[in-house]
KEDREN-922181 format. One record per residue (C-alpha): y, x, z; residue number from 1. Coordinates in Angstrom, 2 decimals. Layout:
SITE         y         x         z   seq
SITE         Y         X         Z   NUM
...
//
This chain:
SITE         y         x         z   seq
SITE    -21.34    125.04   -144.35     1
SITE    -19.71    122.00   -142.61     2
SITE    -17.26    120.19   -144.54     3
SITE    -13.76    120.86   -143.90     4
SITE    -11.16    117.67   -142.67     5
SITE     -8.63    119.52   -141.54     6
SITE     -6.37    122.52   -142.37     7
SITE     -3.38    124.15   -140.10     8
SITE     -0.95    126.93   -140.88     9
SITE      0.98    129.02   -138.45    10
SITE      4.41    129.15   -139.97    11
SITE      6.33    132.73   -139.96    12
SITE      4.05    134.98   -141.37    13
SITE      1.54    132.16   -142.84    14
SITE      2.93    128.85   -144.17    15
SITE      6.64    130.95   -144.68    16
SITE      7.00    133.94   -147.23    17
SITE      9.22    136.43   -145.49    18
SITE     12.18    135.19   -146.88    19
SITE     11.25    132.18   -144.88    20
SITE     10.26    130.01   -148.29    21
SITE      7.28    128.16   -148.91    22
SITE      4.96    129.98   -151.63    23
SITE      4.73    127.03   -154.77    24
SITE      1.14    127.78   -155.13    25
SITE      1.29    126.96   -151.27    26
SITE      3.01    123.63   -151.90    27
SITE      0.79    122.77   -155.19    28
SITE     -2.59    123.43   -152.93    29
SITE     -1.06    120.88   -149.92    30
SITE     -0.63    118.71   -152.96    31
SITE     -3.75    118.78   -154.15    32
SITE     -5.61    118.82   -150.13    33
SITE     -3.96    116.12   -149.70    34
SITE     -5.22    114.27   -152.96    35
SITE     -8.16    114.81   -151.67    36
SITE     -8.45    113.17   -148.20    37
SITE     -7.94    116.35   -146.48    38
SITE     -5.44    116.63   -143.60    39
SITE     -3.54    118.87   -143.14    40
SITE     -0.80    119.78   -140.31    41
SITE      1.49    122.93   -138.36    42
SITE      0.22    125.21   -135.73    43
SITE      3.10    127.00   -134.79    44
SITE      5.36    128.35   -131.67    45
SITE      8.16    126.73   -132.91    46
SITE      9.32    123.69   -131.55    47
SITE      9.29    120.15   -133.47    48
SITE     12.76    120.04   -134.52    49
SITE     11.79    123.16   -137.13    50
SITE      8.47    121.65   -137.80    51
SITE      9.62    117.92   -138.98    52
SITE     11.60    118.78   -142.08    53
SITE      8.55    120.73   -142.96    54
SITE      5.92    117.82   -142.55    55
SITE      8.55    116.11   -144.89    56
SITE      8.96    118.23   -147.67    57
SITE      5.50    118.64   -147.80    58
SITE      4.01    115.55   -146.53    59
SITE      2.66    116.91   -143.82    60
SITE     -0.35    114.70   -141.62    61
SITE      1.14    116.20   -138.02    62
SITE      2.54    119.23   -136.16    63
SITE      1.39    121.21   -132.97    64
SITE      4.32    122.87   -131.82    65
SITE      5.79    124.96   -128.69    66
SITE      2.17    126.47   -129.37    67
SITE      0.84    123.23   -127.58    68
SITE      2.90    121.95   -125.43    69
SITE      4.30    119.03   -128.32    70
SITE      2.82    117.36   -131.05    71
SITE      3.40    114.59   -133.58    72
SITE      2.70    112.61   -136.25    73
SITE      4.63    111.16   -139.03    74
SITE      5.25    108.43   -136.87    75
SITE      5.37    109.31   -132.97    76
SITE      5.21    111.97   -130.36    77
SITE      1.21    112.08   -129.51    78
SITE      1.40    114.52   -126.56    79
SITE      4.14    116.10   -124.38    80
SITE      4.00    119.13   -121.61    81
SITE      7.42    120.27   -120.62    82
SITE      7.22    123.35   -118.00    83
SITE      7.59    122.48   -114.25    84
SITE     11.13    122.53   -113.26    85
SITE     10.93    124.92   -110.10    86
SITE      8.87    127.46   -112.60    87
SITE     11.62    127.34   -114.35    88
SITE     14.32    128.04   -111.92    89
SITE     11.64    131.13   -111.29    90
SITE     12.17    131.96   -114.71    91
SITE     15.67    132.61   -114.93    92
SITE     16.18    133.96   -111.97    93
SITE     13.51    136.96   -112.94    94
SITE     15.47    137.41   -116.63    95
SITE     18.57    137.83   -114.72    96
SITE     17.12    140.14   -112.55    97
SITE     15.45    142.13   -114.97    98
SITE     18.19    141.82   -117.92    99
SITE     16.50    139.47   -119.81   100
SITE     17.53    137.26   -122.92   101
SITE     15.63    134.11   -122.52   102
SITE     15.83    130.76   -124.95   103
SITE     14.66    127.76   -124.19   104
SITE     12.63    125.03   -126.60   105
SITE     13.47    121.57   -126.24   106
SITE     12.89    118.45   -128.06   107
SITE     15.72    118.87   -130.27   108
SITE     15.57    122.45   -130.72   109
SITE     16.23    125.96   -128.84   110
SITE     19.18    126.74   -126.50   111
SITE     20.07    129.66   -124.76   112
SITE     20.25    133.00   -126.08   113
SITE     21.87    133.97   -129.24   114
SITE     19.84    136.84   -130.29   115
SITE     16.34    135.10   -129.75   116
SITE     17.37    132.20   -132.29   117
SITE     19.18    134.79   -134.98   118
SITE     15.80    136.47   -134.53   119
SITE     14.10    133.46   -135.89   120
SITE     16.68    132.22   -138.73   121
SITE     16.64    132.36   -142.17   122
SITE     19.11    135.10   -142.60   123
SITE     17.22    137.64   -139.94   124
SITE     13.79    137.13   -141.70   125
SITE     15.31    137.71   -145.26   126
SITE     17.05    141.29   -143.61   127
SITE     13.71    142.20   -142.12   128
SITE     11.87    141.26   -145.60   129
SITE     14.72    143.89   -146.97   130
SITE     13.58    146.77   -144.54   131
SITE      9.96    148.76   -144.25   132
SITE      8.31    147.26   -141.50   133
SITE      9.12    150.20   -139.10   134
SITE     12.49    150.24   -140.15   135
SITE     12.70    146.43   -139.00   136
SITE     11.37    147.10   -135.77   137
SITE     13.63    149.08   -134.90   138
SITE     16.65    147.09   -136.10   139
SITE     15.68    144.62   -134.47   140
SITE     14.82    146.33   -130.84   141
SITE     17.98    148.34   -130.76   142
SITE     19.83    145.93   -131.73   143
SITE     18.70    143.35   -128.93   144
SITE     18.99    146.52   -126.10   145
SITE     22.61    146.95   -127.51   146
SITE     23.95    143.72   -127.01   147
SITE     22.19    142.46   -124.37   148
SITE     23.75    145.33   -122.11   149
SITE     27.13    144.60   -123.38   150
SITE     27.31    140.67   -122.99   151
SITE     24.22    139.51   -120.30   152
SITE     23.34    135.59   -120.89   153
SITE     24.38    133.09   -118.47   154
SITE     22.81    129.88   -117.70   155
SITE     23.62    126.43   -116.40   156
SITE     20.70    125.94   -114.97   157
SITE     21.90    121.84   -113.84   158
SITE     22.72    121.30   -117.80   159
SITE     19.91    123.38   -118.86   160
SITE     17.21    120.85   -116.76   161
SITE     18.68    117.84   -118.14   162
SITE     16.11    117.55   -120.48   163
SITE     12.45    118.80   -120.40   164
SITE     12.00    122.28   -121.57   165
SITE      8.39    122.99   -123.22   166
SITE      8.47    126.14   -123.81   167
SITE     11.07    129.75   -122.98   168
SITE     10.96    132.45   -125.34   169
SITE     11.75    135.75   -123.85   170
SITE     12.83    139.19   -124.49   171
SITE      9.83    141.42   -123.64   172
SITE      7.24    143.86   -125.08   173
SITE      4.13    143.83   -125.10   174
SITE      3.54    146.00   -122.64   175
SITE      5.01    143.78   -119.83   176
SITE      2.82    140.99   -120.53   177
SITE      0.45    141.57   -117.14   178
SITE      3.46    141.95   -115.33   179
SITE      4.29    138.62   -116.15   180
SITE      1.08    136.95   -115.95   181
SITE      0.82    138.62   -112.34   182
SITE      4.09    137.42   -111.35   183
SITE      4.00    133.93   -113.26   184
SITE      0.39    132.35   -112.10   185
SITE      1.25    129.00   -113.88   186
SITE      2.27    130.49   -116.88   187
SITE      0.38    130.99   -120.58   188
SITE      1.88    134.22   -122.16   189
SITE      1.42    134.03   -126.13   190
SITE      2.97    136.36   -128.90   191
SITE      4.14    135.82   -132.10   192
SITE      6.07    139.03   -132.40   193
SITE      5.93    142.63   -130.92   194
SITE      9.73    141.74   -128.98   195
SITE      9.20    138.09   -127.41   196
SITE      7.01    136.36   -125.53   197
SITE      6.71    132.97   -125.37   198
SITE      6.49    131.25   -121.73   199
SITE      4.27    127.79   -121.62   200
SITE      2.01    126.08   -119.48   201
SITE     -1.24    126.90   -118.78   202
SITE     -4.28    124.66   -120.45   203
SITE     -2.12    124.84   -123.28   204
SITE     -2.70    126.36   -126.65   205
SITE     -2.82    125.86   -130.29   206
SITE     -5.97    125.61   -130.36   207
SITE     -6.17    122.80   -127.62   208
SITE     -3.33    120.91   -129.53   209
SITE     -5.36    121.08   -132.77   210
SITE     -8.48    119.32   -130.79   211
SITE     -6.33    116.61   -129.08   212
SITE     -5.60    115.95   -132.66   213
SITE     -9.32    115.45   -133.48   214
SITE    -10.27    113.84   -131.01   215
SITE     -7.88    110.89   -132.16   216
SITE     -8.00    111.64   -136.12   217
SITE    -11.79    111.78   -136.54   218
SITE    -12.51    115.41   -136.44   219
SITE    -14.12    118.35   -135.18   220
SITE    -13.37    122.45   -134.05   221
SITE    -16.00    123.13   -136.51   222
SITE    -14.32    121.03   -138.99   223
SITE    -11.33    122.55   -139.18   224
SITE    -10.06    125.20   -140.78   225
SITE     -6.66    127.36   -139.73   226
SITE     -4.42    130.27   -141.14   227
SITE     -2.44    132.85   -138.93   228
SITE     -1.39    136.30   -138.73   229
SITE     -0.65    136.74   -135.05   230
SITE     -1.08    137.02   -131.28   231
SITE     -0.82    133.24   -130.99   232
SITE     -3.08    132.43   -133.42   233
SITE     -5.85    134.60   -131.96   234
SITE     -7.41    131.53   -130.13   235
SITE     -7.41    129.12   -132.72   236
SITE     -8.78    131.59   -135.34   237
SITE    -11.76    132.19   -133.00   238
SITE    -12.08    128.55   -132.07   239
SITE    -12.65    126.57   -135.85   240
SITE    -14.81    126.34   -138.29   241
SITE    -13.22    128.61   -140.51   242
SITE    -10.13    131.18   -139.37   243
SITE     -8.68    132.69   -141.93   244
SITE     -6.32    135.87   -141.30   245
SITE     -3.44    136.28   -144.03   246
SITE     -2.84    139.84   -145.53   247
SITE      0.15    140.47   -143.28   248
SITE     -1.62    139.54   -139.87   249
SITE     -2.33    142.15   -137.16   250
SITE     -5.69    143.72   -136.96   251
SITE     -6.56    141.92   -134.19   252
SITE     -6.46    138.73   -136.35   253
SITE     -8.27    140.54   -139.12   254
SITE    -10.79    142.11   -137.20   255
SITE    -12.00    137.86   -135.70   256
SITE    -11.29    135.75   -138.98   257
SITE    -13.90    134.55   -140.94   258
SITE    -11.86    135.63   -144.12   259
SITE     -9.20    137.82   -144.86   260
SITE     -6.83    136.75   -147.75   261
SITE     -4.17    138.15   -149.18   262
SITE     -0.18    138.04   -147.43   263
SITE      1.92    135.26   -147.23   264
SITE      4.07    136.29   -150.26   265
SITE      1.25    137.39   -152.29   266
SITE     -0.44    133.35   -152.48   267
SITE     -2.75    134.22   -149.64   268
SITE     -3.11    130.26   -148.77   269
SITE     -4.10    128.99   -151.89   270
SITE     -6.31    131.98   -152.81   271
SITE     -8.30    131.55   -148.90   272
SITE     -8.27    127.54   -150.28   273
SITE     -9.57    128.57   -153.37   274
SITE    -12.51    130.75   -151.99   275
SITE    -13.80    127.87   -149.97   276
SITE    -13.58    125.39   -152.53   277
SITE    -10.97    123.04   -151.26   278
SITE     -8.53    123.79   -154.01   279
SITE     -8.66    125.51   -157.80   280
SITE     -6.04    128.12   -157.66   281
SITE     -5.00    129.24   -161.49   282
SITE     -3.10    132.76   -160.93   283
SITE     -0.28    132.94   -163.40   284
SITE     -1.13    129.88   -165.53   285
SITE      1.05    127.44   -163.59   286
SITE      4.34    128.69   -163.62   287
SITE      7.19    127.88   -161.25   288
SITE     10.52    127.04   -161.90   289
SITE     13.80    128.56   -160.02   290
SITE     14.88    125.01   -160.33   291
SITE     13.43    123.02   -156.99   292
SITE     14.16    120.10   -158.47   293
SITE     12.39    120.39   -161.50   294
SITE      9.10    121.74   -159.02   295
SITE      9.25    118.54   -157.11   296
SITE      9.03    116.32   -160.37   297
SITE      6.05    118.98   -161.44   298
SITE      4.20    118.12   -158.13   299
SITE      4.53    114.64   -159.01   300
SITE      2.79    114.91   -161.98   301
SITE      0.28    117.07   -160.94   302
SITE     -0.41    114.38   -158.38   303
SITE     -0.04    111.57   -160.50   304
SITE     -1.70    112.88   -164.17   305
SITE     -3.77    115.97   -162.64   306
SITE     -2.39    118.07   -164.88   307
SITE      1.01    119.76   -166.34   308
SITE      2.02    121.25   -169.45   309
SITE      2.44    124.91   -169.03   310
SITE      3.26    126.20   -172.05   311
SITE      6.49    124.92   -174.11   312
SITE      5.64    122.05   -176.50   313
SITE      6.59    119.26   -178.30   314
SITE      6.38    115.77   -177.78   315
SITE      4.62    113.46   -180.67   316
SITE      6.42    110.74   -181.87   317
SITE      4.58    108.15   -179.65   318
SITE      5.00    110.24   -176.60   319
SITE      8.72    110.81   -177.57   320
SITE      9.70    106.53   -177.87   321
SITE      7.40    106.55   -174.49   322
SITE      9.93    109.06   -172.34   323
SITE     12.87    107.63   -173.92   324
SITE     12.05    103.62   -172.98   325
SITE     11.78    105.02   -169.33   326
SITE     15.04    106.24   -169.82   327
SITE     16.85    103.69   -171.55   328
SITE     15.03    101.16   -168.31   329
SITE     17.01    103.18   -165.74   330
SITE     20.23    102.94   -168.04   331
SITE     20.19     99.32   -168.51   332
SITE     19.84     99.21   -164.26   333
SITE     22.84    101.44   -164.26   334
SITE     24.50     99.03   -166.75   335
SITE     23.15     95.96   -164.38   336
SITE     24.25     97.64   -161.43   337
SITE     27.80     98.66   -162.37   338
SITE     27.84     94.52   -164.00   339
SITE     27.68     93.86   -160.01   340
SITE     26.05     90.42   -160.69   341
SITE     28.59     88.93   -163.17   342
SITE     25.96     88.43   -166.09   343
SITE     28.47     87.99   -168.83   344
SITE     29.99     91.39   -168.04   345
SITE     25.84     92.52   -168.36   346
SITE     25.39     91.04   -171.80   347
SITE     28.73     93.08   -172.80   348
SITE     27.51     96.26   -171.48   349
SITE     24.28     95.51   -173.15   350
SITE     25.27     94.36   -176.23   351
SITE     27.34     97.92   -176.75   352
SITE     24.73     99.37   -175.29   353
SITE     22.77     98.46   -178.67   354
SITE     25.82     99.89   -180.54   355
SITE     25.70    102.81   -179.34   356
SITE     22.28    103.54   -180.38   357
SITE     23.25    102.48   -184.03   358
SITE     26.10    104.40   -183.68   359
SITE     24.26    107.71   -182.13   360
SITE     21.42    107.10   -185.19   361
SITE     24.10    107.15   -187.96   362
SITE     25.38    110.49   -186.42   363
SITE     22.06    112.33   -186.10   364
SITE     21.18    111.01   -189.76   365
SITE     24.89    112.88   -191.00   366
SITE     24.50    115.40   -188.97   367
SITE     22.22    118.96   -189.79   368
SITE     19.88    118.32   -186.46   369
SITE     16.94    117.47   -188.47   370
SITE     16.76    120.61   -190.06   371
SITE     16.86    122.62   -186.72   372
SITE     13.46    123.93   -185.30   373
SITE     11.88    120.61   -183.37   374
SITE     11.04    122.07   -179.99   375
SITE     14.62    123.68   -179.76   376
SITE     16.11    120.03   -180.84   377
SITE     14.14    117.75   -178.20   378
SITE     14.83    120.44   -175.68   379
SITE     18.46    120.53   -176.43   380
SITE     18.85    116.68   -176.22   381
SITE     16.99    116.14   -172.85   382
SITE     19.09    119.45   -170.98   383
SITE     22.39    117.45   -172.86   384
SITE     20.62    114.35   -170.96   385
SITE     20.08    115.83   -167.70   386
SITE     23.74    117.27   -167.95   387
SITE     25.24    114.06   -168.72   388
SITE     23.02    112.14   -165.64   389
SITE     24.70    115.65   -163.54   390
SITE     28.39    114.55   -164.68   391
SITE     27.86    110.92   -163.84   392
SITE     27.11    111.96   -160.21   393
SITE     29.88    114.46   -160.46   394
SITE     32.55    111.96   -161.52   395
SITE     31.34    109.19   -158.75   396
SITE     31.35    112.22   -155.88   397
SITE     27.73    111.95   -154.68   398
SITE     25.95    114.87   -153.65   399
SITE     22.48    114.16   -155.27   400
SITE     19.95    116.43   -153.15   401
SITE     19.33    114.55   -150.52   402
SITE     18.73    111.40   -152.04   403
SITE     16.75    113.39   -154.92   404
SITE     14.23    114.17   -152.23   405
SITE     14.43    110.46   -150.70   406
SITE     13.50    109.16   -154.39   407
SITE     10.74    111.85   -155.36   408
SITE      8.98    110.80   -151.48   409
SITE      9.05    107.66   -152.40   410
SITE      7.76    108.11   -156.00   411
SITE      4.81    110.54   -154.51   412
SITE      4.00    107.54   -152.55   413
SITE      2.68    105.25   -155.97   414
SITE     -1.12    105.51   -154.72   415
SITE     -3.19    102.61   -154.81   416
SITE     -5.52    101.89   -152.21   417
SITE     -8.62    103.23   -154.35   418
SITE     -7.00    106.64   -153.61   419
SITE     -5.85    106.81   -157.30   420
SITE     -2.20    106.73   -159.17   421
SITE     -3.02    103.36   -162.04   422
SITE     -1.07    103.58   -165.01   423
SITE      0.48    101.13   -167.99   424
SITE     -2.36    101.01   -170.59   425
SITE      0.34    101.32   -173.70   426
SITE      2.78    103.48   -172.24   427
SITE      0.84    105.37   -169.55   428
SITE      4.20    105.22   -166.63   429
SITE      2.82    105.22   -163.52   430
SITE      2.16    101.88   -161.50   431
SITE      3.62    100.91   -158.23   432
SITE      1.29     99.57   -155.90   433
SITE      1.94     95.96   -154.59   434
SITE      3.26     97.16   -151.32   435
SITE      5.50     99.97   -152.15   436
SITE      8.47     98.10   -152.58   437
SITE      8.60     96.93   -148.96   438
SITE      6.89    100.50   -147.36   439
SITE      8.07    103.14   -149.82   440
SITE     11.13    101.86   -151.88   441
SITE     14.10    104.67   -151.45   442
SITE     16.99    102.11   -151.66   443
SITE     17.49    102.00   -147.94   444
SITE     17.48    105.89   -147.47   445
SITE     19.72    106.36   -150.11   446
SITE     22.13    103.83   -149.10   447
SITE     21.94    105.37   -145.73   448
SITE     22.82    108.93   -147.42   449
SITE     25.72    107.59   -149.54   450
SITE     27.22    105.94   -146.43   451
SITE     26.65    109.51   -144.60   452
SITE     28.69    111.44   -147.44   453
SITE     31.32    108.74   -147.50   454
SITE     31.94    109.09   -143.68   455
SITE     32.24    113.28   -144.38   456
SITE     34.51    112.78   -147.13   457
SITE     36.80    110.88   -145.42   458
SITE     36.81    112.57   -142.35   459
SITE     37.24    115.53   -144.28   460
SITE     40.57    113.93   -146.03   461
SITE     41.75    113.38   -142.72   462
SITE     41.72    116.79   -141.78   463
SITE     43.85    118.05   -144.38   464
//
């Protein structure tokens, strides 16, 4: 079997559970593809303003998105296709003949019709997840006949052409699809969904996006492997190495994939990864936490050590003074930091510092603690620890999420040039390669964030 370089996921339906989350057995097997030299991108009809968060969070190599007609890298736009601006015109005009909600993908994200982007939030896909599939169908068709005859979309068609348009999403079943092809010679007609069709050039695909990517990243069709569950992923499933049809997908999909798996909130990713060899998937050994944070931190140390602890147990003595000089490092920066340079003020802070340890040690010794069971005691302490670090932020009014992500990006990023995280030979923290501090370092992005929340706090305090 040829080896496999590359890996692509559709997104609702594959990458996305139907609550639109991203499975953590998903996010662990990225990890790990990634580990190991594979790439690994989006393949989806959405357009690149959903996709980069996405390639983010989970360090994605690139995106094809608007099923073609725009993709990306980490670092720039690779290839553009907006629709012809008279097509367009042709477009609209036919939707308002024909009572037609149409929305229209840009590089900044979809405009237009109401209903077509609540069909593709968040909120709608969690309601649909609620209902039986038929159930859902029909919600969402009446719903869309309903208000569309009640309130018809208008569009500025001078504002609307402003800016290049890659690809229109419109209100349609399936069973107007010809009609549209015979009326619309230029056009591409994909699915992704039983209600809309999505409008884009033709010579465009997903599949045709994937190989402009190989053809500058080093790889082949038949070295590539992709996931999907619908009409637009038909092509690229037959067009790979390896297409692999989730659970969900329609039987189309099913009937050309190399390998059915199991649905997209049922692990069907890593379980397809796991078949071909490309990851180990352990079901219901690694657990997952509600906590996100506490997941991200997990992925670093799966990255980092290879492996987690999974069940709940103590730490030895050695391991113990280990965690707790790591800790005590980022509290004497704190200390250094809140000195702001005046190094007698430092020595102060320091110099209580040590008190306070004395201090905290002749209270544990009076105290009862050391009769208390020791996996309940070191848990206790580090949850008092974490809630402490929580109040700190609390009482200086910064919002840590964002810049939690900013610092565990930059920490995922402490991989040496062999390929491989190096580690203190007495301690075992993990190394930082010579230059992360000037690619990776989060100080900028943080200090970027905190000038962000100040500007919303005190606009916000205007207001009032």
């Amino acid at each position: 079997m040829t080896e496999t370089k590359a890996v692509f996921f559709d997104l609702d339906g594959t990458l996305l559970t139907s609550t639109r989350g991203i499975a953590p057995s998903t996010k662990r097997a990225i990890t790990d593809m990634r580990r190991n030299g594979v790439l690994v991108g989006i393949a989806t009809g959405r357009g690149p303003a959903f996709a980069l968060p996405l390639m983010e969070e989970l360090g994605l190599n690139f995106a094809v998105t608007y099923n073609g007609q725009y993709i990306l890298d980490a670092q720039e736009v690779i290839y553009e296709n907006p629709l012809d601006k008279k097509l367009v015109h042709r477009i609209v005009r036919y939707a308002a003949d024909n009572h037609r909600d149409l929305s229209f993908g840009k590089a900044d994200g979809m405009s237009g019709s109401g209903l077509l982007k609540f069909g593709e939030s968040r909120t709608a896909g969690f309601i649909a997840g609620l209902l039986p599939s038929a159930a859902a169908r029909l919600a969402r068709t009446s719903y869309k006949n309903v208000v569309r005859r009640f309130r018809p979309m208008v569009y500025d068609l001078r504002k609307l052409l402003r800016e290049p348009i890659y690809q229109i999403v419109m209100v349609a079943t399936k069973d107007e699809t010809d009609r549209l092809e015979a009326k619309f010679s230029g056009l591409f007609i994909t699915r992704s969904n039983p209600y809309s069709a999505d409008l884009i050039s033709k010579g465009t695909s997903k599949l045709r996006g994937i190989k402009r990517l190989g053809d500058r990243f080093g790889f082949s069709l038949p070295e590539v492997m992709v996931f999907g569950d619908s009409e637009n992923d038909l092509e690229m499933i037959r067009g790979v190495g390896l297409g692999v049809a989730m659970g969900n997908a329609t039987r189309d999909i099913k009937e050309v994939a190399d390998y059915v798996t199991s649905s997209n909130n049922q692990d069907g990713i890593a379980r397809a990864l796991d078949y071909y060899g490309l990851v180990h998937f352990e079901e219901h050994t690694n657990f997952a936490s509600k906590d996100e944070q506490f997941n991200k931190v997990k992925e670093f140390h799966r990255l980092m050590d290879g492996r987690t602890q999974e069940v709940p147990t103590t730490f030895t003595p050695v391991e113990a003074a280990n965690r707790a000089a790591f800790e005590v490092e980022e509290i004497v920066e704190f200390l250094f930091a809140a000195a702001d340079g005046d190094m007698k003020v430092f020595h102060q802070l320091k110099n209580q510092l040590h008190q306070s340890v004395d201090d905290a040690a002749g209270k544990t010794l009076a105290s009862d603690k050391l009769a208390s069971n020791q996996l309940t005691a070191q848990t206790d302490s580090l949850l008092d620890l974490l809630y402490l670090t929580y109040g700190s932020l609390v009482l200086s009014g910064v919002d840590p999420h964002e810049i939690f992500d900013a610092v565990h990006k930059a920490n995922m990023a402490k991989i040496f040039p062999d390929g491989q995280p190096h580690f203190d030979s007495v301690t075992g923290k993990v190394l930082k390669p010579d230059d992360w501090e000037h690619k990776f370092a989060p100080e900028a992005k943080i200090t970027a964030e905190l000038a962000r929340q100040t500007r919303v706090a005190k606009r916000k305090a205007r207001e009032k």
